[in-house]
N, C-alpha and C positions, 0 to 999 in steps of 0.2 A: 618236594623240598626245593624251593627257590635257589639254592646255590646248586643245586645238582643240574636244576635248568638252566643256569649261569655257566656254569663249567661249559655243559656240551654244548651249548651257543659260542662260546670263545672257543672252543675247542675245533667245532666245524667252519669259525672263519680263519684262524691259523693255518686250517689243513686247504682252505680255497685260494686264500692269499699267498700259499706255498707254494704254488704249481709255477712251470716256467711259463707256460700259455698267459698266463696276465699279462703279462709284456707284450704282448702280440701286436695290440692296439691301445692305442692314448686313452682310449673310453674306458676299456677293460682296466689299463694301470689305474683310471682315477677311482675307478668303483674300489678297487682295491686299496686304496691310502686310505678311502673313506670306514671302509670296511674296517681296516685296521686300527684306526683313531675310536670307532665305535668299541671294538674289543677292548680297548685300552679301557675307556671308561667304565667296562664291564667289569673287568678286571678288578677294576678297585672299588667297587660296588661289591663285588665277591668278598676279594677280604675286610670290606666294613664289616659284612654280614658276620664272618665270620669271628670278629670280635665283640660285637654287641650281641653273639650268640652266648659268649661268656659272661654279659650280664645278667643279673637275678633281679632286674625289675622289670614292669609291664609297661608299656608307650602304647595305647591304643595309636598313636599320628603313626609311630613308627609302623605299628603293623597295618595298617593303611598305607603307608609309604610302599613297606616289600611287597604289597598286592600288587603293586603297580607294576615294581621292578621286573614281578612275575609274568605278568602281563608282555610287558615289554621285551623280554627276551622271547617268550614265543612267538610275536610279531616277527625279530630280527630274525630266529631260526628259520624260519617261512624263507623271508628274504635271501639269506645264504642259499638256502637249497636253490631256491629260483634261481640266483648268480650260479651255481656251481652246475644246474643240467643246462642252462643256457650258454654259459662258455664252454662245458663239455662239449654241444651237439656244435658249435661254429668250430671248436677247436683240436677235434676227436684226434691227437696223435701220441703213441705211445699207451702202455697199459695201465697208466696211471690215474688218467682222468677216469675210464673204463669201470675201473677198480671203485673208485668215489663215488663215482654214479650209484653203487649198487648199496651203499651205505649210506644213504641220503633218503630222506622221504622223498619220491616224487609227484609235484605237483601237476593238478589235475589241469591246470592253464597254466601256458609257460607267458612269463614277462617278457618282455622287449628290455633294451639293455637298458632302454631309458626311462620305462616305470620299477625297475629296481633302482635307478638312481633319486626317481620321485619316493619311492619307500622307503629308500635309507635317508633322506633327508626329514621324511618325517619320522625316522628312528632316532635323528641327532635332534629334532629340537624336542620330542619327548623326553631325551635323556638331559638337555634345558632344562627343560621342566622340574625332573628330578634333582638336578642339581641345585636349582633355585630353593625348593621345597624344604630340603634336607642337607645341612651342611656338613657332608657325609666323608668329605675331606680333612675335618678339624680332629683332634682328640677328642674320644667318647666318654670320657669321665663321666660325665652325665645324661650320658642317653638310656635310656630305656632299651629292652629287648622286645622282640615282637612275643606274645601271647602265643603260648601252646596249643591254641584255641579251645573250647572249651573241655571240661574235663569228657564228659559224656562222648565227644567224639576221638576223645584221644586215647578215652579207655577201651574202646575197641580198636583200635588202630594196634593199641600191644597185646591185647588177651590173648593167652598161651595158644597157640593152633590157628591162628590168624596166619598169614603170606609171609614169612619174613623176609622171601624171595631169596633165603639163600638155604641149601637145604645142608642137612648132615654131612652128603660126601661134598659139597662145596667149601664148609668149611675151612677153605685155606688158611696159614700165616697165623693161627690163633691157637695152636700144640700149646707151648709154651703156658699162654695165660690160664687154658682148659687145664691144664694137670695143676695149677696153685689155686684155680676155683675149687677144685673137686678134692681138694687134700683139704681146703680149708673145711669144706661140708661134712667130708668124713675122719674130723680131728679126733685122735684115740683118746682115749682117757680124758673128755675135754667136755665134760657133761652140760657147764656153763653156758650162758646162750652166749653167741658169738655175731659181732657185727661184720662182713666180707662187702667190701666196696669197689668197686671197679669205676674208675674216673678216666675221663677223658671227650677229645670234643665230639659233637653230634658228628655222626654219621660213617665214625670209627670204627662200630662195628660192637657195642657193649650190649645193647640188647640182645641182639643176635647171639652172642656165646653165651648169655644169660640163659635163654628160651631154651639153646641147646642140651645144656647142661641139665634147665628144669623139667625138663619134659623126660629126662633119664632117669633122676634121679629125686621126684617128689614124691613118685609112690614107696622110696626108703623113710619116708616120713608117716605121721596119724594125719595130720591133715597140712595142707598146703594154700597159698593166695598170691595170685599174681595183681599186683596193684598200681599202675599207672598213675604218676601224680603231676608231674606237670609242675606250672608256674599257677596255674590258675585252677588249681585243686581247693574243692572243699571238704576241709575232715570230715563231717558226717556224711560226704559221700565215700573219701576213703576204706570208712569205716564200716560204713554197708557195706561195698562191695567186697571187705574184706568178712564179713561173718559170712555171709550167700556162700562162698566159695570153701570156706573152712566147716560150712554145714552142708556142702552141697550132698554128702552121702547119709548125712543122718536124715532120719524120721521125723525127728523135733519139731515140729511147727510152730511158724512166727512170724511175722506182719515188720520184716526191717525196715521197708518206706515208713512206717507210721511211726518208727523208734525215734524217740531224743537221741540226741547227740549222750545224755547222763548212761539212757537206756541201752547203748551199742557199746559203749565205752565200760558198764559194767558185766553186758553179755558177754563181750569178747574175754576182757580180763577171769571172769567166771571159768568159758572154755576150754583156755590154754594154760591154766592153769594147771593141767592133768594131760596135755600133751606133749609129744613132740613134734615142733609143725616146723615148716619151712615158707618164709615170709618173703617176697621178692618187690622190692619198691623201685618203680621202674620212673628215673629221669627225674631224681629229686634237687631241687635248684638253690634252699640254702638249710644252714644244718637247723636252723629254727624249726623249717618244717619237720624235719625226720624227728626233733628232738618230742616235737605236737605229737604225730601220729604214735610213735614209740611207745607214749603212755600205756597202751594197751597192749604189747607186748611182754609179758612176765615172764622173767626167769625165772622154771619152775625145777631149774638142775636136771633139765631133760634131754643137754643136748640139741637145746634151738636151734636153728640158724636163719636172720634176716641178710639176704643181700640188695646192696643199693646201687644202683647207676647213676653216675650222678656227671655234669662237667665241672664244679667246683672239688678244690682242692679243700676248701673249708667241710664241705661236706663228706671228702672221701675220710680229714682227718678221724674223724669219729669212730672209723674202724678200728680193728685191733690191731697192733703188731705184726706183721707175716699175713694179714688178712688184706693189706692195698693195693692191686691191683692197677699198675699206668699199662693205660690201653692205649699204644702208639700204633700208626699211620702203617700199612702194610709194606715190606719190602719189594724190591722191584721184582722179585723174582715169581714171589707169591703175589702181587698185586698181578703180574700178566697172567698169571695160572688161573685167578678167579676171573677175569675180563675174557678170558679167552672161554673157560668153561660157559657162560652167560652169552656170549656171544654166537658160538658157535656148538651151541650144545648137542647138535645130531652128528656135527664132522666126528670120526672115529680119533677117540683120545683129545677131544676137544680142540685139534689141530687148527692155528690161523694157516687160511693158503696165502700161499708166498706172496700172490698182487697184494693182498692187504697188510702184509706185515708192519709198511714202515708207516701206513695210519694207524693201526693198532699199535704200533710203540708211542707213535705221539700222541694219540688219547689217553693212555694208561699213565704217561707223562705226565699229562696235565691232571690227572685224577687225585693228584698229592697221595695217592697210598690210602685214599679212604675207601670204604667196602660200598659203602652206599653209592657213591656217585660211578664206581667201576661197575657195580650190581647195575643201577638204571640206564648209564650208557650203554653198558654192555647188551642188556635186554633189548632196549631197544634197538640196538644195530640188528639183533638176530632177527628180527622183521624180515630183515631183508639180504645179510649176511649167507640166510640159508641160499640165497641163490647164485654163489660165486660157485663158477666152474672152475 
């Protein structure tokens, strides 16, 4: 995920640019403005993304553009590291640099101060570039979002028992949303099929208490389909992959590649007709689609339930009353308890040691409360976090 990459790239020049050692020497302060001007424009690169995340249409230029963006912040990470073990080893005083070192990839060649200066300068005119490219500073009314890329690779990316890198007892900050998923699925007296929607931006963490929930509670169902859709979903492949799954323990035999779109859409309606399933449509982008795919979904007074994840608010409206779900940013409390679990997963009781605390507070900081970006900085710090004495 590019803004996850974006985060820890600003996130490790804040913590480099922080130290009092920069001052030491005029070379080191200037790396350090530069540094910092870099961040800035990261910064707001970051929250473009994260607005044109909430659009619902496709920009091929755009998702070409964030390839770049991607690109380009794993370049500048590189660079940071190289600045942060090269002014650590001239500057080693105090436990603080010590401490950074150990949270840092290190490279296998160290720079000279002044081919970090040659790199960062080809970091500011790539970021030129970008800014020439993409006038990423204007109002987006009209831009496009980047492509989900295509369905085929994104429906494995969520298929139930895939990585979601965060497991049951990780689960932090999401009590709360779990107990009104799980009252919506086992509504009493409430035979009607039921829409349950959980909205909110990527990387908040809707899948994940999705998966969790699904994986407990779909064998209380006849049959079950986890369905991935995306921006760039094709119904007759939702629709396959939705009979495969809701057949997968029958005997039945039948050739779904070779079905019409007329021929899946009459099987499926056939099927469920006479069951009780549980439907899970994972990252639906406007209600047009849900309302497409839907078609095959019959209330058969069995006690259904489809739930949706979605970042539109147009899309969660669809749900029923008491079934909406606003999936907000983690608090600071449960945001360091998951950062710290991921990070430090062998320490007893998932403890941060004390050197590291106050970068682990400013990481967790800049994570705005999202599961995702705490989940993959976290991981990765633990690289190398296992080896703080």
């Amino acid at each position: 995920m590019v803004e996850a990459a974006l985060l820890l790239v600003t996130t490790k020049i804040g913590i480099a640019v922080g130290a009092q050692t920069l001052h030491y020497t005029r070379s080191v302060a200037k790396l350090s403005e530069n540094m910092t001007l870099i961040r800035n424009d990261l910064e707001l690169i970051r929250a473009f993304l994260k607005e044109i995340g909430k659009k619902a249409s496709t920009d091929g230029v755009t998702e070409t553009w964030i390839g770049q963006v991607r690109r380009l912040a794993y370049d500048m990470e590189d660079i940071v590291d190289q600045f942060m073990y090269v002014v650590g080893k001239h500057h080693q005083k105090g436990s603080w640099w010590i401490s950074v070192k150990k949270i840092v990839k290190k490279p296998q060649y160290l720079f000279t101060l002044g081919e970090i200066a040659t790199g960062l300068k080809k970091i500011n005119q790539a970021l030129t570039h970008l800014k020439q490219n993409k006038d990423w500073t204007q109002p987006i009314a009209s831009v496009g979002d980047v492509s989900a890329t295509n369905y085929d690779s994104q429906q494995q990316l969520y298929l139930p028992g895939h990585d979601y890198s965060i497991s049951d007892d990780e689960l932090v900050g999401f009590d709360k949303n779990k107990r009104i998923l799980m009252e919506s699925l086992n509504l009493e007296n409430c035979p009607n099929l039921q829409i349950i929607a959980l909205c909110g931006m990527g990387g908040i963490g809707k899948s994940t208490l999705v998966s969790n929930v699904f994986r407990n509670e779909a064998s209380n169902f006849e049959c079950h389909a986890w369905v991935s859709v995306s921006q760039s979903y094709k119904l007759h492949d939702i629709w396959r992959r939705m009979l495969k799954e809701i057949c997968a323990k029958d005997k039945k035999e039948f050739d779904a590649e070779k079905m019409t779109c007329g021929d899946l859409q009459d099987e499926l309606k056939e099927l469920l007709k006479t069951r009780r399933y549980l439907i899970i449509l994972d990252d639906v982008w406007k209600a047009e689609d849900f309302r497409k795919i839907k078609e095959v979904l019959v209330d058969a007074k069995m006690g259904s339930r489809i739930i949706v994840t979605t970042r539109s608010e147009e899309v969660a409206s669809i749900a029923y009353d008491g079934c909406r779900i606003k999936v907000e940013p983690l608090e600071e409390e449960d945001a360091w308890r998951l950062f710290c679990r991921k990070a430090f997963p062998s320490t007893d009781n998932h403890i941060c040691p004390l050197a590291l605390q106050e970068c682990g507070k400013l990481i967790v900081g800049r994570c705005d409360g999202l599961p995702l970006a705490l989940v993959a900085i976290g991981s990765l710090l633990s690289l190398n976090a296992q080896n703080v004495t």
